[in-house]
C-alpha positions in Angstrom: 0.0 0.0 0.0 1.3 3.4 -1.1 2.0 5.7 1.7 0.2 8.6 -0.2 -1.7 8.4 -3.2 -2.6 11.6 -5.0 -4.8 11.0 -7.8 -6.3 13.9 -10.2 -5.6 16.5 -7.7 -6.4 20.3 -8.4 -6.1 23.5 -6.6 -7.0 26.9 -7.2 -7.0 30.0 -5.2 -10.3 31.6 -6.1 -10.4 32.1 -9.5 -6.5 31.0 -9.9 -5.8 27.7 -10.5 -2.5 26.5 -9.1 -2.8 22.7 -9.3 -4.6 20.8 -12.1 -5.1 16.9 -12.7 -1.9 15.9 -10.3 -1.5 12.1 -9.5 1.5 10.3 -8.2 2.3 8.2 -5.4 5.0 7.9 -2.5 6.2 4.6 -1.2 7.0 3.3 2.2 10.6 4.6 3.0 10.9 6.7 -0.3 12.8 10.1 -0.4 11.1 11.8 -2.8 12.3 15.3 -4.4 9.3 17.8 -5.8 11.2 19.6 -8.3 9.7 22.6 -10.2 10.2 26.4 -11.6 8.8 29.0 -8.5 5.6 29.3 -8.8 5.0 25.7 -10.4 2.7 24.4 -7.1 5.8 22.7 -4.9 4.8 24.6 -2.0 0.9 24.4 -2.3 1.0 20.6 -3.1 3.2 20.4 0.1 -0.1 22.5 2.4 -2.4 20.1 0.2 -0.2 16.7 1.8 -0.2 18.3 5.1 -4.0 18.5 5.3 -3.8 22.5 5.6 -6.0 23.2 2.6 -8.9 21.1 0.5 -8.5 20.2 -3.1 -10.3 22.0 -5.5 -11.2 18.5 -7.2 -9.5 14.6 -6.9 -8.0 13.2 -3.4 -5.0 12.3 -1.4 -4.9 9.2 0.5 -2.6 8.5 3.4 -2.0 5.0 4.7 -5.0 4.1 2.4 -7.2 6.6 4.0 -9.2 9.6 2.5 -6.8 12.8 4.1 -10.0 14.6 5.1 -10.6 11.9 7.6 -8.3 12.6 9.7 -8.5 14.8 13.1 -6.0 17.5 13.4 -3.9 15.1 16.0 -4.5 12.0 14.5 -2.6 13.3 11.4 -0.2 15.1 13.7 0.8 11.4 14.7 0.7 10.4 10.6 2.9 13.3 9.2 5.5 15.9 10.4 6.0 18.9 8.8 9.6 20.7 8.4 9.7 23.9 7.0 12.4 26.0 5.2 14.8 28.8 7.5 12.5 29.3 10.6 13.3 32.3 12.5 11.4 31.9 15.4 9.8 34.9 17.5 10.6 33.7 21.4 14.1 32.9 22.4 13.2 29.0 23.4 15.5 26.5 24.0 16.6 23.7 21.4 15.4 21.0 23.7 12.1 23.2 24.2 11.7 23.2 20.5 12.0 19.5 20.0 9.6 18.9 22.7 6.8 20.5 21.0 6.9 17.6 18.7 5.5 15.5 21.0 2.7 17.3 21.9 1.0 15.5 19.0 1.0 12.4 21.7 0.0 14.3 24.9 -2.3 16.9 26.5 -2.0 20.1 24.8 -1.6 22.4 27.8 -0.3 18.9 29.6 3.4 19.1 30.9 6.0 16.9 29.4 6.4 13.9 30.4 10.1 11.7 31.6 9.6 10.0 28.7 9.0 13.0 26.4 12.1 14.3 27.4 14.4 10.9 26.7 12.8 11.1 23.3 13.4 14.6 22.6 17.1 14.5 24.1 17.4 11.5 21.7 16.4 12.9 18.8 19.4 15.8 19.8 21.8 13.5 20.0 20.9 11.8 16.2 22.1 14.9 14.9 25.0 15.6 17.5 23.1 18.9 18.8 22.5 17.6 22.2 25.0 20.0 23.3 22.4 22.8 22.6 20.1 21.7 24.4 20.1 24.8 26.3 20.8 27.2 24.0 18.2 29.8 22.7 17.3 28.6 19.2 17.9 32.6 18.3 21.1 31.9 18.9 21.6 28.9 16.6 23.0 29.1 13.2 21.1 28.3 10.1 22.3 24.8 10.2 21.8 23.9 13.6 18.4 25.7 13.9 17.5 23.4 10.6 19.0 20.3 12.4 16.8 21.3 15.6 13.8 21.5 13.1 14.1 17.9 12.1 14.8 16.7 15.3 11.7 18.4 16.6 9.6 16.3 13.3 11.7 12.7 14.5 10.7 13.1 18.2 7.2 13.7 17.1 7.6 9.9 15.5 5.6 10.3 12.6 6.2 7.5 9.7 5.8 10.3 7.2 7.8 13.7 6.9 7.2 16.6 4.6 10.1 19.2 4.0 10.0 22.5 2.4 13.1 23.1 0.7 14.8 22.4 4.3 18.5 23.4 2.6 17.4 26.9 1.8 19.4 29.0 3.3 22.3 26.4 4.1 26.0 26.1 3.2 27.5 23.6 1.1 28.2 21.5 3.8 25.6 22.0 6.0 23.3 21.0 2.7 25.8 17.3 2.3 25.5 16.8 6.2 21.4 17.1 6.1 20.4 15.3 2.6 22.3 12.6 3.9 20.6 12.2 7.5 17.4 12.1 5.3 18.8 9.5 3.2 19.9 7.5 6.5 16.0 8.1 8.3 14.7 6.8 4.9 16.8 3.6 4.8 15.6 3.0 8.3 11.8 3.1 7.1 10.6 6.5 7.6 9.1 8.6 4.3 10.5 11.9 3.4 8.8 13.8 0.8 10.5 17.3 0.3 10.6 20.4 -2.1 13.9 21.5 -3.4 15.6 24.1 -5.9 18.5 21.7 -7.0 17.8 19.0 -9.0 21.2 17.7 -7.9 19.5 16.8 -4.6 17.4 14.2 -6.1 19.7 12.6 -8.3 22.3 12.1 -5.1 20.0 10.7 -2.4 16.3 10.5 -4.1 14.4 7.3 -5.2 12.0 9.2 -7.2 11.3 12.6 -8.5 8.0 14.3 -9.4 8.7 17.5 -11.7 6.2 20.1 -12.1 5.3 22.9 -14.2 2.7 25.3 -14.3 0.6 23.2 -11.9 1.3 19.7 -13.7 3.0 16.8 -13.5 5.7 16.6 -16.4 7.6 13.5 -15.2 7.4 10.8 -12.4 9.6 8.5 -11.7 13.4 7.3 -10.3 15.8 10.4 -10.9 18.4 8.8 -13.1 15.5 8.4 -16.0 13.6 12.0 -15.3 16.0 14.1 -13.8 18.0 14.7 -17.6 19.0 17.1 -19.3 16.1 17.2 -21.8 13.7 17.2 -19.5 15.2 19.7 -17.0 15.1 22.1 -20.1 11.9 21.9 -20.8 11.2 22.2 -17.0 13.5 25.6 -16.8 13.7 26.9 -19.9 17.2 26.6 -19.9 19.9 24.2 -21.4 21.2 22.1 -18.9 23.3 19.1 -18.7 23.6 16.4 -16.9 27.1 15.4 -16.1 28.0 12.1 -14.7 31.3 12.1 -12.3 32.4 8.3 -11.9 30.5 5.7 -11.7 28.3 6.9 -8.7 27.3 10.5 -9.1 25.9 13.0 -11.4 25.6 16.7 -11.3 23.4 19.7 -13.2 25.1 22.0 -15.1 23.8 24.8 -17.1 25.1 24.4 -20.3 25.4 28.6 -20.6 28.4 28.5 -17.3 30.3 26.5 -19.4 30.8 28.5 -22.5 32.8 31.9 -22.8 31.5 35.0 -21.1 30.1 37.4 -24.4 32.3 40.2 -24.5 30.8 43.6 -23.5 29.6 46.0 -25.6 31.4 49.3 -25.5 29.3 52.4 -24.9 27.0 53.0 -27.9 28.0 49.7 -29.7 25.0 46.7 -29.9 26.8 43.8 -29.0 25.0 42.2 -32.0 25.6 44.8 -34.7 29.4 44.6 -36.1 31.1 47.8 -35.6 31.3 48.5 -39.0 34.1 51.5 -38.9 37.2 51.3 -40.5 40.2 50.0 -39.0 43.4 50.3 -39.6 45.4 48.2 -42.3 41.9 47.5 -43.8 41.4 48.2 -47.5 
């Protein structure tokens, strides 16, 4: 049974429509990479997954279930939500942050419990930030206040989590260090399904990319047979290649960084009309 199933979805806002005739589905223990222009529907589908908005027409199902069936907690327990560069208003600690993921599981105005605590502390130490525990997460840097984000979604212990392009904002290594803890929570069962700008991401540590475009689906399926340089194109409207290094890896390249810079016109001079005065040593 598919984790989610999305068949024939659409979306519009008023008279807008952002979303039209989507279906694909999402696998137990898939990382799965949205890919798209901005303003393709990446982050709307995402709200749609989540349960924050209806569909305008077709249906998502999640563990088999119709999403509008579920309560507001019981989907809470189903799905966790991480979001891109959080900047959060009140100066609480890491540990408090990763707590709130298990309210899902407890009283909402109830007090943690022993045993929410060894969960939360746990899922610090996954990501080695147990040593922030009590540091104010307006204090963390981008990375760590990312890493704090996820480990907030792992100790809520959902089987299913959606990120929204979760590297924005990150450096390179920061980026390499969190793709492959995603890749590692996905080999251990858990479902990602996340949003990103660089189709490098899916090709290094997705199963399966959806690519959209102006609200539809253009291609489905494992990376190394959708995420190519045809179809990225098409998707961008610009040449791209895809360039494999080894036997293991490929990378995106637009095809325009690897050509000469144009020279620059002088002052008064098209760059695409030949300056046609005379020169000399010319006849």
């Amino acid at each position: 049974m598919a984790v989610y199933a999305v068949a024939d979805l659409a979306f519009a806002y008023g008279p807008a429509p952002v979303l039209r005739e989507v279906s694909f589905s999402v696998g137990r223990g898939e990382l799965v990479c949205l890919l798209g222009p901005n303003g393709c529907g990446k982050t709307t589908l995402l709200r749609l997954l989540l349960g924050l908005l209806p569909p305008t027409a077709g249906r998502i199902r999640l563990a088999g279930r119709d999403i509008a069936g579920y309560g507001r907690r019981e989907l809470a327990r189903n799905v966790a939500y991480v979001p891109q560069a959080h900047h959060p208003a009140f100066a609480y600690t890491a540990l408090d942050m990763v707590l709130m993921g298990r309210c899902a599981h407890g009283s909402m105005f109830g007090r943690p419990s022993a045993r929410d605590r060894d969960i939360a502390l746990a899922a610090l130490r996954r990501f080695s930030i147990d040593h922030l525990r009590d540091t104010a997460v307006t204090r963390l840097s981008g990375g760590q206040r990312q890493l704090t984000l996820l480990a907030r979604a792992l100790a809520q212990q959902s089987p299913v989590l959606v990120l929204d392009e979760p590297t924005n904002g990150l450096d390179f290594g920061h980026q390499a260090k969190f793709l492959e803890i995603l890749r590692e929570l996905c080999a251990e069962g858990l479902t990602c399904v996340m949003t990103t700008h660089f189709p490098d991401h899916a090709l290094w540590v997705s199963g399966h990319a959806v690519l959209l475009r102006d609200g539809r689906v253009v291609a489905d399926g494992a990376p190394r047979d959708v995420v190519a340089s045809d179809t990225l194109g098409r998707l961008y409207d610009v040449a791209i290649s895809v360039v494999p290094l080894g036997d293991a890896i490929r990378v995106c390249v637009p095809d325009r960084l690897g050509r000469p810079a144009r020279p620059r016109a002088s002052p008064g001079q098209s760059r695409d009309v030949p300056d046609s005065r005379p020169r000399a040593g010319c006849a």
